[in-house]
N, C-alpha and C positions, 0 to 999 in steps of 0.2 A: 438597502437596495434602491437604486433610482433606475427611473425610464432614461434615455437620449437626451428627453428635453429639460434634465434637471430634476421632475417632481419626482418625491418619495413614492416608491410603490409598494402597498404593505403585503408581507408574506406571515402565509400565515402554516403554519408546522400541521399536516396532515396525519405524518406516521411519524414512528421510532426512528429518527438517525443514529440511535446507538445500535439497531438492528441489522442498521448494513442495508435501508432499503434502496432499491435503484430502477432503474429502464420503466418508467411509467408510461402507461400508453393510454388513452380516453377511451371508453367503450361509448356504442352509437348513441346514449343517451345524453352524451357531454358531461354527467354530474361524476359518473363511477369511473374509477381507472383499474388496472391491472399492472402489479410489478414484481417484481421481485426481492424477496427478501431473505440477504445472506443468513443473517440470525448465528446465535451462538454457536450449531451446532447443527447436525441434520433434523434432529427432532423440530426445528422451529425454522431451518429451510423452505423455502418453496415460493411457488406464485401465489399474490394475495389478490384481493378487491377490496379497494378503499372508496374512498367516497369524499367530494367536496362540502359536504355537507358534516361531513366531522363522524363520527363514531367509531367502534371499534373495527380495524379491517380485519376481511375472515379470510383464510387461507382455506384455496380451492383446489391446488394440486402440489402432491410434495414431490418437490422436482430439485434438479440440478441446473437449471440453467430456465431463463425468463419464457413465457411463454405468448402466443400473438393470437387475437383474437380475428376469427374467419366468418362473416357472413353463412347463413343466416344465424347460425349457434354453435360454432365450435372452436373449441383450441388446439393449437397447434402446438407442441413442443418435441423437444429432440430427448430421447431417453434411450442412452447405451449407446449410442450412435446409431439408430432407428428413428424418423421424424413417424408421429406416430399424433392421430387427431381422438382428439376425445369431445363428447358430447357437452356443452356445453348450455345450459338451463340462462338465459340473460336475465330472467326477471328475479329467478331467486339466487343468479350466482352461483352454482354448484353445478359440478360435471357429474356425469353418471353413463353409466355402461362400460365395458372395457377399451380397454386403449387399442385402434385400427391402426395396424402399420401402413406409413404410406409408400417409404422409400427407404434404403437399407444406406450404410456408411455415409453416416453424415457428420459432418463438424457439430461438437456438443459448444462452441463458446468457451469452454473450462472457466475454471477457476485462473485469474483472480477476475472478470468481467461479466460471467455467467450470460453473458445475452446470446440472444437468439439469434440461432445463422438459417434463419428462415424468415423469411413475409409475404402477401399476401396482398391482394387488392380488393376492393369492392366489385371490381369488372372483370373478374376471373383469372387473374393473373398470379401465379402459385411460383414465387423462387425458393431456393436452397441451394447450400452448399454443400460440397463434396468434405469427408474427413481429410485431412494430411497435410502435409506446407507447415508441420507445427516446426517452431522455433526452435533449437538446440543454443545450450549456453553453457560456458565452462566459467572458470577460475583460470585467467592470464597473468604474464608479470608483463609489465612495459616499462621503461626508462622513460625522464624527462622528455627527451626527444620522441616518445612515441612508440621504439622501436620491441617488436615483441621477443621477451627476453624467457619462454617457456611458458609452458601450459601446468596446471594440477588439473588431476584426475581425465577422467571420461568426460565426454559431453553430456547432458543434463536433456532428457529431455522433459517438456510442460513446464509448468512451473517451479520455479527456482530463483532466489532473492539474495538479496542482499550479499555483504560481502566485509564482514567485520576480524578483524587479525586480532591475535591473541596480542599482549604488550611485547611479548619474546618474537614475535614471528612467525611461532610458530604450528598455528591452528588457525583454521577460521569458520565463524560459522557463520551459518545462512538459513532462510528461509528455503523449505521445501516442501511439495506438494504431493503424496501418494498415496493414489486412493480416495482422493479429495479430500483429503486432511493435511491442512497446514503445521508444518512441526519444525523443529531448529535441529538443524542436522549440523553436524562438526567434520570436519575436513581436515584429516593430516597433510600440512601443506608439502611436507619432504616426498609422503609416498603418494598422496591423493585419494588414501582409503577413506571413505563416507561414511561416519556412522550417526545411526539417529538417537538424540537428545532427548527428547521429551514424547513422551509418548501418549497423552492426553487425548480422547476422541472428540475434545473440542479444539479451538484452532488456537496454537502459541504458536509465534513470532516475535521479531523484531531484536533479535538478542544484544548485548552489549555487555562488553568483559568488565570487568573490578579490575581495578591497576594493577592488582600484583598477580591476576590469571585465574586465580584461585576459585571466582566463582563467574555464574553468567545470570545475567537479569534477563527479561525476556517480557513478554504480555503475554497473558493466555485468556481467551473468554469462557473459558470453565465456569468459572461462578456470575461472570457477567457481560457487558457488553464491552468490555478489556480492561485487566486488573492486571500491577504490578507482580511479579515471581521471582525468585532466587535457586539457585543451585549449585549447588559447586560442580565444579567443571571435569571432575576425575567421576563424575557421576556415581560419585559412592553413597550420596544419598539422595530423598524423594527431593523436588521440589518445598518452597517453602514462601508464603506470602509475605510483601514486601508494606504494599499497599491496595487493600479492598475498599472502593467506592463507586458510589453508585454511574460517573461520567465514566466514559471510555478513556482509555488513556494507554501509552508505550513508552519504552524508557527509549531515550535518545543518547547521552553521557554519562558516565559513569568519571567523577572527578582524582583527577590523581591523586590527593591524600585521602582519597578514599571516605569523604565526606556526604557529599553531596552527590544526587542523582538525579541527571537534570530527564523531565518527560515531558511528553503533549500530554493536555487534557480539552475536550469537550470545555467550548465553553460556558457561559450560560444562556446564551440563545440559543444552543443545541444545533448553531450551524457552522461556528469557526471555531478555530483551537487557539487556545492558549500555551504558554510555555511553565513548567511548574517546578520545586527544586524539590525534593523528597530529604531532610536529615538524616543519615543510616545513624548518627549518636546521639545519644539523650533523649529529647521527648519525641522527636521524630516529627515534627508536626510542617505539614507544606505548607510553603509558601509562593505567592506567584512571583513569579521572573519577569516576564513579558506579558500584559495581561492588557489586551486592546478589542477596541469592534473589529480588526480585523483578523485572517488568518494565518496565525503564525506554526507552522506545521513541522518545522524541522529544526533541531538548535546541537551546538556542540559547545564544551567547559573547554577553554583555552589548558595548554600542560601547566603552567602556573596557575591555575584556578583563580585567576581575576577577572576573566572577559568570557563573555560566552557570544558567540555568533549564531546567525539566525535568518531564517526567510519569513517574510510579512510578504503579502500583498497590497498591504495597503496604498500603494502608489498606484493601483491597478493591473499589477503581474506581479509574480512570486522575483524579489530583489533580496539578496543576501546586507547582514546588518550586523554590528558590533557592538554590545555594551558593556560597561562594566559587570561584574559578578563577585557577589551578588545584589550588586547593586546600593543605593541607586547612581542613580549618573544615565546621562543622554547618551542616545545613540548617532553611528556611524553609519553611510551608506555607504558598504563598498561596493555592491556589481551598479549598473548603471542599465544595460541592456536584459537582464533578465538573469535571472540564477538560482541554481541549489545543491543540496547534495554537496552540504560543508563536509569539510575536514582540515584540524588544524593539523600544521607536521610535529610531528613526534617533540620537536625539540621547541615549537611554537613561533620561527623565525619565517613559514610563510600558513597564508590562511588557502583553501583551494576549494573552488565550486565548477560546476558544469553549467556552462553556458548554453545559451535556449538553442545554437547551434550544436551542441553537444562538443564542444571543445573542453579539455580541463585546462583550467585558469589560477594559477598563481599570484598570490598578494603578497607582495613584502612585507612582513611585520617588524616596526624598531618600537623598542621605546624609547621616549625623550627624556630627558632632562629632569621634567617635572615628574615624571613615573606615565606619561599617559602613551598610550598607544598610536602608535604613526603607521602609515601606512603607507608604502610604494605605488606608481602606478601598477594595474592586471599586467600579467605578460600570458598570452596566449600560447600554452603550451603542444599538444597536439589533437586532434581529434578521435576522440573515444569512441566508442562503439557499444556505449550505456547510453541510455535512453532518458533527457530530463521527465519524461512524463511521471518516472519516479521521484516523485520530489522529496516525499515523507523519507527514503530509504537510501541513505548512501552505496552507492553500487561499486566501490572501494575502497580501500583501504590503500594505509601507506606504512612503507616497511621500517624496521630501526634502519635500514639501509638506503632510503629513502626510493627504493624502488616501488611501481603501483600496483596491487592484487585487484586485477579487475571483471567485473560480473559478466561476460561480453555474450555479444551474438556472433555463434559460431558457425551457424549456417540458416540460412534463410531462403527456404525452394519455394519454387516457384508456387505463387496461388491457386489454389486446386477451384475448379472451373465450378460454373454456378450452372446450376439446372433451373429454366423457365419451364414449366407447363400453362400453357395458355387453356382458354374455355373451361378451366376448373373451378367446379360447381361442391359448393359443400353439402349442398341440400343433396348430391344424389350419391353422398357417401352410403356405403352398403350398411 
């Protein structure tokens, strides 16, 4: 990491990034912060206090969403859709007494962001937000041109991911959120009936098929901060471990002979990801793909299993990338403006990412002469209504028919209004 003017500036790792921690805020002493930590599961959920001084951070309230610290001693967090203050002790860190409601339906943040839809000022100024405005999302089909060619199922409300097709066509699953738990939910794409996959009360996601349908891989942080899993797809039996280690990590490709299974892993600074290949035959033992200082977070196995494509930032924005597989051999840049959310087409003849405008973008792919891979100029295809913020998460699929199954926003109402109370005094909470 550098400053503006060039010089290295060193960072130094405070907490667990394989915990999911996030939203740090400085408490009035400058040393101690407060954030929040997703963590594997509810049991190790909640608001922490760490410390720049290094030790272990202690968890101060087990919560669903980050909490903000209010003058002279207390915290604020949203619980159930109640903002609701508790006591907060500054010198030893721990709250105590029961939790004071302050105000009734409020936005909790959800899952997948957890932050707080409240803050708070040093000079008595108390906002929040209203519950409602949440997002609706289905499963569309659209043609090249853009045009929308039917819906699956109901609209989705909260969270809801991703958007991976079975090799036939004919299933798709996704990430889903109920109850606050993350799980891989399967979608018959003919009727649109939902059913859920994995039913672990820790969080799986990220699924990706086996070529012949047969099974789904998936991440689940059951045993840790995200571990490899299997299952066949008729859900006739449990789950079944692919690969357990100690970095985080999610499958991305699953390669058409059925060989290789390309994922992220944690890298070893514990702040960017690498790219990794899993052997499902013989001794099984990974190796690295893409393995750089910087973050490479998303990759797909070309249908000939020679090339894998990929986002890096190393150029200083997440840019979509080409190389051989499994390597070695130099890489390709193909987006130039910004990209993600690869997928090659079914038959391997164009490559396609979302542009930082959220357009999907088409790459010609030939090969030459000498066996190596060419490439067309982009041709901008239409404007989606997926979101690159997801970079890690393809938000469609493409069909054997080459039509798009896409993750979209269905409706989007209007922002539910914010509440100021002015002259609020924490000290004269009852």
């Amino acid at each position: 990491m550098a400053a503006s003017g060039g010089t290295p500036v060193p960072v130094t790792r405070l907490t667990s990034v394989d915990e999911g921690d996030c939203w740090p805020q400085f408490l009035p002493d400058g040393r101690r912060f407060l954030y929040f930590r997703i963590g594997t599961s509810a049991e190790t959920r909640g608001v922490y206090v760490g410390s720049l001084d290094g030790g272990e951070p202690t968890r101060v309230l087990r919560a669903e969403t980050t909490a903000v610290y209010a003058p002279p001693g207390v915290l604020l967090h949203v619980r159930e859709g109640t903002l609701v203050a508790m006591r907060f002790d500054l010198a030893q860190g721990v709250v105590s007494g029961d939790p004071i409601p302050l105000a009734q339906g409020i936005g909790d943040g959800g899952f997948p962001l957890f932050r707080s839809v409240v803050a708070v000022s040093t000079t008595g100024v108390l906002a929040y937000r209203a519950a409602g405005g949440e997002r609706l999302r289905q499963l569309a089909w659209f043609d090249r041109a853009g045009v929308d060619r039917g819906t699956v199922g109901a609209p989705v409300q909260g969270f809801f991911i991703d958007a991976a097709l079975s090799p036939d066509g004919g299933r798709a699953a996704m990430g889903r959120v109920v109850a606050g738990n993350l799980d891989v939910w399967l979608s018959d794409v003919g009727s649109g009936t939902q059913n859920r996959f994995t039913f672990d009360p820790h969080d799986d996601g990220q699924a990706v098929w086996s070529p012949d349908g047969s099974r789904i891989a998936f991440a689940s942080r059951r045993l840790g901060p995200g571990d490899l899993f299997e299952k066949p797809a008729s859900g006739s039996s449990d789950e079944q471990p692919l690969l357990l280690t100690r970095e985080g990590k999610a499958p991305l490709s699953w390669s058409r002979d059925g060989r290789f299974l390309l994922y992220r892993a944690q890298g070893t600074d514990g702040l960017d990801r690498d790219l990794w290949a899993l052997p499902l035959t013989g001794e099984r033992k990974p190796f690295p793909v893409v393995q750089t200082p910087f973050d490479e977070a998303s990759g797909d196995i070309s249908p000939d299993g020679k090339w894998v494509a990929y986002t890096s930032d190393e150029s200083g924005r997440i840019e979509v990338y080409v190389q051989s597989f499994p390597g070695p051999g130099g890489k390709r840049q193909i987006s130039t403006t910004g990209g993600s959310q690869i997928r090659w087409r079914p038959d391997g003849r164009e490559l396609f990412y979302v542009a930082a405008d959220e357009r999907l973008i088409a790459v010609p792919i030939t090969l030459g002469a000498d066996g190596q891979l060419e490439t067309g100029a982009p041709v901008p295809l239409f404007r989606t209504r997926i979101s690159p913020y997801f970079d890690r998460h393809a938000q469609y699929s493409i069909a054997p028919d080459g039509r798009f199954l896409m993750n979209v926003v269905v409706e989007a109402p209007d922002v539910p209004p914010i509440t100021v109370v002015l002259n609020w005094d924490a000290a004269l909470m009852p």
